[in-house]
ZAMARGU-4260 file (C-alpha; in steps of 0.2 Angstrom, whole numbers, plus 5000, padded with zeros to 4 digits):
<rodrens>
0) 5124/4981/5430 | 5105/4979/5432 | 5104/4985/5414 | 5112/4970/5409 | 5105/4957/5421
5) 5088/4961/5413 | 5095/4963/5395 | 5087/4949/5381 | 5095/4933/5375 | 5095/4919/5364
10) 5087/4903/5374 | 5099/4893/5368 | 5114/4891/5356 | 5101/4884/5341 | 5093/4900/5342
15) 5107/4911/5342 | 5113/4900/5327 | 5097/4901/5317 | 5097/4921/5320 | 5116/4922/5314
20) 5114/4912/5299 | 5100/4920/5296 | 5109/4935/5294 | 5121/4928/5284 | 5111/4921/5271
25) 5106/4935/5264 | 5104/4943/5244 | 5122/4945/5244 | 5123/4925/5243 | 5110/4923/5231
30) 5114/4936/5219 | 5132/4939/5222 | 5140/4921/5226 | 5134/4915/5209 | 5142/4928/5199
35) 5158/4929/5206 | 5158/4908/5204 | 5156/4910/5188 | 5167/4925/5181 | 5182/4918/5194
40) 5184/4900/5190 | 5172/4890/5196 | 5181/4878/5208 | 5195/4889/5209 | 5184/4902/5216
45) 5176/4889/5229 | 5190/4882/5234 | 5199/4902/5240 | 5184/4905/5245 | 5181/4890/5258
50) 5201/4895/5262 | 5197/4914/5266 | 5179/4907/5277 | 5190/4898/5288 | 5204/4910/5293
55) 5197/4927/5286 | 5180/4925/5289 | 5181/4917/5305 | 5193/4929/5312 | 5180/4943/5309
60) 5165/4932/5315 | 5173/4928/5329 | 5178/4944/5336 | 5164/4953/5332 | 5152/4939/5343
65) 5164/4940/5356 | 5165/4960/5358 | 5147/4958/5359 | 5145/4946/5372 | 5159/4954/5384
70) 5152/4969/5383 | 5134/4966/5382 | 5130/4979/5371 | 5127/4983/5352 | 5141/4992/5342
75) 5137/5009/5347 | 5143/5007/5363 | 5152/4993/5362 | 5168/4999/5356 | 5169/5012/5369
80) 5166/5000/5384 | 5179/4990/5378 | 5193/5001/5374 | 5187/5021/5381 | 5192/5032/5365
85) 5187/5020/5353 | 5167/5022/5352 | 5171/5032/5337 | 5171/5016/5330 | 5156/5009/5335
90) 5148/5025/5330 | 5155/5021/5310 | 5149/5002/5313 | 5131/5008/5318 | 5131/5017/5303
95) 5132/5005/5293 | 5116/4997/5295 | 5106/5015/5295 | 5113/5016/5277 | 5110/5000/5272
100) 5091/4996/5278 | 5083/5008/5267 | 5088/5002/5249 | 5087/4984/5257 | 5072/4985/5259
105) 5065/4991/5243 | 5074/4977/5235 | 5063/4967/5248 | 5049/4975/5238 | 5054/4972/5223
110) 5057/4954/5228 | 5037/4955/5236 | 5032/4960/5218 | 5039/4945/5207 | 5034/4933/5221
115) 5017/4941/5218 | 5019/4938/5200 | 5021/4920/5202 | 5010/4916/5213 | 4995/4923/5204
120) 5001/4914/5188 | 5012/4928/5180 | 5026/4922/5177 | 5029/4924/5160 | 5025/4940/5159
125) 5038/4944/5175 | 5048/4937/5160 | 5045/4948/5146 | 5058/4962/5141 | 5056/4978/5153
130) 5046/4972/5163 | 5057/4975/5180 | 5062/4990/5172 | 5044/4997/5171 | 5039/4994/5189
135) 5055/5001/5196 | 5051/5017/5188 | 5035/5018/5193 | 5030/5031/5204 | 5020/5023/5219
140) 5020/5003/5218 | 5038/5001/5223 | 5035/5012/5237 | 5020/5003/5244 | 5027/4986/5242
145) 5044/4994/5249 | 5032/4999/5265 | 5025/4983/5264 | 5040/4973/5268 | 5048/4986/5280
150) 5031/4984/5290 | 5034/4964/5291 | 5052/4967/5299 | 5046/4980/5309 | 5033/4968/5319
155) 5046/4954/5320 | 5058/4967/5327 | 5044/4974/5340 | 5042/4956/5345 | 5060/4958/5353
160) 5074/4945/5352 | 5065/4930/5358 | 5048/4932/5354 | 5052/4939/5338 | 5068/4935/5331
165) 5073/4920/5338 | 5056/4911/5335 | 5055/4919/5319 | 5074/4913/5313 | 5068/4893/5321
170) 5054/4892/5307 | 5060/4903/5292 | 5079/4897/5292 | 5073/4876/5291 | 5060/4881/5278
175) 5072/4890/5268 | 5085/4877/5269 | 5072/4865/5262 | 5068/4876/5248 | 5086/4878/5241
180) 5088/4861/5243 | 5074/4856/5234 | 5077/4869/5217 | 5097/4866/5219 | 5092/4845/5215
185) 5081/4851/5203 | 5092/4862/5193 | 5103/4849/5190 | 5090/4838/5181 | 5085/4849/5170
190) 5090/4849/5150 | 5089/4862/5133 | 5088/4860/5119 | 5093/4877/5111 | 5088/4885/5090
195) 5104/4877/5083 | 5101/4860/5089 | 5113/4861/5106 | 5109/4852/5120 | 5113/4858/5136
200) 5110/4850/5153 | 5109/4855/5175 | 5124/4845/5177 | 5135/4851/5163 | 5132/4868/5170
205) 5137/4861/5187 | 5150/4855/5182 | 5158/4872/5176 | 5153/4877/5194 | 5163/4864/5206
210) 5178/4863/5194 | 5190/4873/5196 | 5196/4882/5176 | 5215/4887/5177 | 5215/4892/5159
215) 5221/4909/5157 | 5225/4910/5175 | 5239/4923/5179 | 5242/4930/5196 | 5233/4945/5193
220) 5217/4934/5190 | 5223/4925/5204 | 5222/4941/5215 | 5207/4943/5209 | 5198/4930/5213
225) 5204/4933/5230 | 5199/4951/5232 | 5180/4945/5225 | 5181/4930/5238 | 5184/4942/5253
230) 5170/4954/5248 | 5157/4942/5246 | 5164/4937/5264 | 5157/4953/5271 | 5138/4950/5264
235) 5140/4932/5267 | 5146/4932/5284 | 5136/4951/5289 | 5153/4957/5298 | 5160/4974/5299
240) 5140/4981/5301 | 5137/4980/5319 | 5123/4966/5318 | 5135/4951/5325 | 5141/4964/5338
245) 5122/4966/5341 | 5119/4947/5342 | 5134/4942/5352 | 5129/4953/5365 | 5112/4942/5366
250) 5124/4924/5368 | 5122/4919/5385 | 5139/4916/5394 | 5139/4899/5396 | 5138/4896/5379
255) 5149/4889/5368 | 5154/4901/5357 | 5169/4890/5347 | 5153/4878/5341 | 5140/4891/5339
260) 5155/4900/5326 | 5158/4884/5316 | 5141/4880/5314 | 5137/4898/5305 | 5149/4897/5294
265) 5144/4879/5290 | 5129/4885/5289 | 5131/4901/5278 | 5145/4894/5266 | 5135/4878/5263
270) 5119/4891/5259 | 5130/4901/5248 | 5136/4885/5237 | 5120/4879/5235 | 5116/4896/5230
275) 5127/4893/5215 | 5122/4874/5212 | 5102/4882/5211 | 5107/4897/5198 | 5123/4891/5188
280) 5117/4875/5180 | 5099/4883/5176 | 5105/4899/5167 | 5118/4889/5161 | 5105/4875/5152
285) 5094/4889/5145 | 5105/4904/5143 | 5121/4896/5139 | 5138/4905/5145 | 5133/4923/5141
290) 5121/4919/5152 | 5130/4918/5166 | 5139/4936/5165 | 5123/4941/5173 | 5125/4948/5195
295) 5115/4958/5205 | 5098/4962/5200 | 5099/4959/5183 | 5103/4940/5188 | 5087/4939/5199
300) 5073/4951/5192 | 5078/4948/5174 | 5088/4931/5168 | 5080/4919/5180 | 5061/4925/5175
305) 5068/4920/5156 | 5076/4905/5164 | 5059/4899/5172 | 5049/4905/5157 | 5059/4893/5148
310) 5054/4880/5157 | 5036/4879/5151 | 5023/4874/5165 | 5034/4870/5179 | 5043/4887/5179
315) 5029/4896/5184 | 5031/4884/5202 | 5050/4882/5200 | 5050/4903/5200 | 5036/4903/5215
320) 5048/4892/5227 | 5062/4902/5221 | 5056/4920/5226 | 5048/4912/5239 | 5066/4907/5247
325) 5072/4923/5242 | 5061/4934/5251 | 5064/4922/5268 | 5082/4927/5263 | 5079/4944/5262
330) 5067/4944/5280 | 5080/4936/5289 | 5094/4948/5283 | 5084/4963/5287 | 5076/4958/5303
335) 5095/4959/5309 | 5099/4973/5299 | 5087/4984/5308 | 5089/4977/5326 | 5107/4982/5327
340) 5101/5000/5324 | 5088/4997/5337 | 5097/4988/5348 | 5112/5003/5349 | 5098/5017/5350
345) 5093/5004/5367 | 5107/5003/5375 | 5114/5022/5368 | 5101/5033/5373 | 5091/5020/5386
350) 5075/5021/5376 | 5062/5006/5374 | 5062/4995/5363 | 5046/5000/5354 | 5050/5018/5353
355) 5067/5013/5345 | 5060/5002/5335 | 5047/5015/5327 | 5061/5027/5325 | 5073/5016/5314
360) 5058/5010/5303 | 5052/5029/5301 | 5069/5033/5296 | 5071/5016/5285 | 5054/5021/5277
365) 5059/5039/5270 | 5074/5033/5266 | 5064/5020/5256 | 5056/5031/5249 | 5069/5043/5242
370) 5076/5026/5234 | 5063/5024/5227 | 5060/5040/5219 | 5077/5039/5213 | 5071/5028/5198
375) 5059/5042/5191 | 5057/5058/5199 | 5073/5061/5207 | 5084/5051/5196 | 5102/5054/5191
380) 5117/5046/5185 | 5133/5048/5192 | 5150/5040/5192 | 5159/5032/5208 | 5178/5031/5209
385) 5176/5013/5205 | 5170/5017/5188 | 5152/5012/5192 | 5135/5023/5186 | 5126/5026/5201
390) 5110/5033/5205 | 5102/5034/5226 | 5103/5015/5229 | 5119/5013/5220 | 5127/5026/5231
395) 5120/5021/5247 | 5128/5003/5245 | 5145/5009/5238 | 5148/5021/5253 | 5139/5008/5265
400) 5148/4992/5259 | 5164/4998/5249 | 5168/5011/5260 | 5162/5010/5279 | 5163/4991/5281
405) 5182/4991/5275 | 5186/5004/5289 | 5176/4997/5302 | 5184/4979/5299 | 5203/4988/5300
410) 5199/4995/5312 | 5192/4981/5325 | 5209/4972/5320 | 5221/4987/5324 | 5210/4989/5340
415) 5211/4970/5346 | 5223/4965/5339 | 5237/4981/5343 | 5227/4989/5356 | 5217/4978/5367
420) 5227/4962/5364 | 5220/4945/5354 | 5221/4940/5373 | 5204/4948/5378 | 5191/4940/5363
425) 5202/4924/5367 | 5197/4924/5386 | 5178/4927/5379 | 5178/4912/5368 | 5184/4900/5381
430) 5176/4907/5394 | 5162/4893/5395 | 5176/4880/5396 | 5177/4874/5379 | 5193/4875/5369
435) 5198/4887/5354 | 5205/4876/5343 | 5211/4891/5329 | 5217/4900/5343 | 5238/4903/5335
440) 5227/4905/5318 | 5216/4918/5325 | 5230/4929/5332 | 5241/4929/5316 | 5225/4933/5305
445) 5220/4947/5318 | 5236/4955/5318 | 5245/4956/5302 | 5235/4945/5290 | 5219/4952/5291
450) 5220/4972/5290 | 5236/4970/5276 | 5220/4961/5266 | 5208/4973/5271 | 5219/4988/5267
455) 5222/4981/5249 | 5204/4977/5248 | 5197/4997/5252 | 5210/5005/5240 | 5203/4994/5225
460) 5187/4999/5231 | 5192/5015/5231 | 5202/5019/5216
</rodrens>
């Protein structure tokens, strides 16, 4: 009991919310959200995906805060304090961040590099044809800027949960809020005119975002759209990885758990539309349709540097504020990424926090590393059930996020919601005194809705 007397916490209920969102508003909503806006529907896509944050999103999100704060301790061992027999769970969970952090962080390099480019004045050369292709496949540069921003998380994570991430989240979360504010107005503002005399504007392309296209729409699209909808909920909402298992337990007891949930999925699904409303409308007015068929880092590294060059003199500033809100994106993500690992190694095998700390980033950096390397000298191209060629990084993320995430998130349904009972997160929710309003929502979702969806959603990842 001493153990978790003494054990960190969030100050207060903001700080905790920063730190959530933060890890919520991540790469997947800026290069993931977009795409999937786009190739679904626009509107059609928004509106299942605000649907699917409000019942399956929150009844993840919800469960996953509460285990953590009624047990007081990161996924690991979580699961097994909760329910004995089940820390196999918790084991798979933990995983999932150990995988992740080492290719998320040599995206965070490759991030570092165009914000480097921009900010020295290069930005029209971060433009040109091959160029993100070249310095991915050189041999030491990604790896230096991959150490580079592991060492940044590194120190925010030895810092521990107040010092470092909580202060950290209360001035990088406003800051990048500001930012894609700030480009989202201006992307709707700005006009082309293309070769053939076409002009396209910001708000035309806006428009295709936040209305919703029926045409063509069968129920097989429709399904679709749904199944894209919930898997962008796991990057969006950082469920099924540990981490909000790991921040839960840091919730004081007398907060209120029901506001603290709502407001991080305000938060994360209002940062994921803006997300759209900065992109869409800009590749839309420079590249046109075809443009917008772009996701993933051929969205971010390749079609926006055109879409900036294309601006003339501001894009050199427009792309500057943009990779500078990406990479506080990225931070944020990672910085909670690599304290759920810490955090279970803590509480697992009673180590510091320092020591822990140096032992995830030294398996984060040779796993870095080998990422890296998987570009040039160890590069490979194999096919994944799904269809995909995959090399390191692309392997890592499919067994990570199409794979393990799945199986933990069925598996936290069938255990609260079969096993333990719905009763048990419920009495944690409303322990403070406040009132779970989706409480008949949260215990249809958590038992029959929820793990159909999920089921459906790892066989299409898997075949």
């Amino acid at each position: 009991m001493k153990k978790e007397k003494n054990r960190n916490s969030f100050s207060g209920s903001i700080g905790f919310v920063l730190a959530a969102a933060g890890s919520a508003v991540g790469l997947g909503n800026i290069w993931r959200f977009p795409y999937f806006a786009a190739k679904d529907g626009g509107g059609l896509y928004l509106m299942v995906y605000l649907i699917l944050a409000l019942t399956f999103g929150f009844t993840l999100l919800t469960t996953e805060i509460a285990i953590g704060r009624k047990t007081k301790q990161s996924p690991l061992t979580a699961y097994g304090k909760l329910k004995p027999g089940w820390g196999f769970l918790g084991g798979i969970a933990s995983l999932v961040p150990v995988i992740i952090m080492p290719y998320y962080c040599v995206i965070g390099g490759w991030v570092v590099k165009y914000f480097l480019a921009y900010l020295t004045g290069e930005g029209v050369t971060a433009a040109s044809d091959g160029y993100f292709t070249g310095y991915i496949t050189e041999e030491w540069q990604p790896i230096l800027l991959t150490a580079l921003f592991l060492f940044v998380v590194a120190f925010i994570i030895f810092r521990g949960v107040n010092k470092g991430i909580e202060a950290f989240s209360k001035v990088l979360m406003p800051l990048l809020l500001l930012l894609v504010l700030g480009i989202a107005v201006f992307s709707m503002t700005i006009h082309y005119e293309d070769g053939a005399g076409m002009t396209r504007t910001g708000w035309e392309g806006f428009k295709i975002y936040v209305i919703p296209n029926f045409e063509g729409m069968t129920i097989e699209s429709l399904f679709t759209v749904l199944l894209d909808a919930m898997g962008q909920l796991f990057f969006s909402l950082s469920v099924a990885m540990g981490i909000m298992v790991t921040y839960g337990s840091y919730v004081r007891d007398d907060a209120n758990l029901v506001r603290s949930i709502n407001q991080i999925e305000i938060f994360d699904t209002v940062v994921a539309f803006l997300a759209g409303v900065m992109i869409i409308p800009a590749v839309y007015t420079f590249m046109g349709r075809e443009g917008m068929a772009a996701s993933g880092p051929s969205l971010m590294f390749v079609s926006l540097p055109k879409v900036f060059a294309a601006m003339g003199n501001i894009g050199n500033l427009v792309g500057g504020l943009f990779f500078a809100m990406v990479l506080f994106a990225a931070l944020t993500s990672a910085v909670s990424v690599m304290e759920a690992v810490v955090s279970s190694l803590m509480d697992k095998f009673h180590m510091s926090r320092r020591r822990a700390a140096a032992i995830e980033t030294g398996i984060a950096l040779v796993g870095g590393i080998m990422v890296c390397l998987g570009y040039n000298k160890l590069y490979f191209d194999v096919k994944l059930p799904n269809g995909a060629n995959a090399q390191i990084l692309d392997i890592l993320d499919y067994i990570s996020n199409n794979c393990l995430m799945p199986v933990v998130a069925i598996g936290t349904c069938l255990l609260i919601g079969w096993i333990v009972k719905p009763a048990v997160i419920i009495d944690e929710v409303e322990k403070s005194g406040c009132r779970f309003g989706r409480k008949k929502l949260y215990i249809v979702m958590i038992r029959y809705i929820a793990p159909i969806l999920l089921v459906i959603l790892l066989l299409k990842s898997l075949v």
